[in-house]
C-alpha angles and dihedrals in degrees: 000000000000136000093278088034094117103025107190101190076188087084125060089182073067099065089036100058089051090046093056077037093066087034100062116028098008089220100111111114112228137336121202120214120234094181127098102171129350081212103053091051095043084053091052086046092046100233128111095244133030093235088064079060107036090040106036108199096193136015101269088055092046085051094056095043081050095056091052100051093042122075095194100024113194110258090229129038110172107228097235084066097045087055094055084051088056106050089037097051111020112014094075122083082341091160090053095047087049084052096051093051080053101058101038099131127238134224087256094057100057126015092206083083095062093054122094120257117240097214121063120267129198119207120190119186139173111253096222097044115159101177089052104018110227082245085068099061087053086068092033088054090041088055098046091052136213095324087068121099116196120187125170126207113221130240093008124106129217082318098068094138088057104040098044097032092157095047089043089049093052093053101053095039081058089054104038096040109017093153087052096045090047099054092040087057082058 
């Protein structure tokens, strides 16, 4: 399995890791762009760029990016705890990872993205994603050809992976090990 054989929109680190990837050696295989337009989703996240969103700076600005990835987003965060996630998440190297959102390539930019890829690739969204609407992983998948595998967890947001662990967990089990998983189901 290549570099883009298991592709999880639930992770920006993700895209930005292939981004630094293609940066840096040029060798990844492929990216596939979620975006459709930074404004558009600063607009839905109620900021002027998309890096105020994507890279929070303060609270008030973790909270909004929070309320988008979340389908069901908790009523009360206590602020000590908004702060952790902060420095733990955001603080560190926070101009290179602005950079990097910056410079994530788009379709127009580069027609590899548009090709099929020849392994297969498994893609695993939140069906109510508001940072990479669910209507966005038909075309990834389309672009990405037969070989891709979407499959879309229901009632999580753009953290599926963290509000569905279990379901998450069972999907790419199946993928990575469908002969285990198989005889384990006997």
């Amino acid at each position: 399995m290549g570099w883009a054989g298991l592709l999880l929109p639930a992770q920006l680190t993700s895209l930005l890791e292939l981004r630094r990837a293609r940066a840096l050696d040029g060798r990844a295989e492929t990216a596939v762009v979620l975006c459709d337009s930074d404004a558009a989703l600063a607009a839905k996240g109620g900021v002027a760029e998309v890096t105020e969103l994507m890279a929070p700076a303060d609270g008030k600005a973790l909270r909004r990016l929070m309320a988008l990835c979340v389908h069901r987003p908790p009523k009360f965060i206590p602020e000590c705890l908004v702060r952790d996630l902060l420095r733990k998440y955001f603080a560190d190297k926070r101009e290179e990872k602005i950079q990097l959102i910056k410079g994530i390539i788009t379709e127009q930019d580069d027609s590899q993205l548009n090709s099929p890829l020849p392994q297969e690739v498994l893609i695993i969204w939140g069906e109510f994603d508001q940072i990479f609407p669910v209507e966005k992983a038909h075309k990834v998948k389309e672009i990405l050809g037969e070989k891709a595998t979407l499959k879309i967890i229901p009632n999580t947001g753009h953290l599926a992976h963290q509000e569905d662990p279990k379901m998450f967990n069972d999907i790419l089990l199946k993928f990575l090990l469908p002969s285990v998983v198989a005889s384990d189901a006997k």
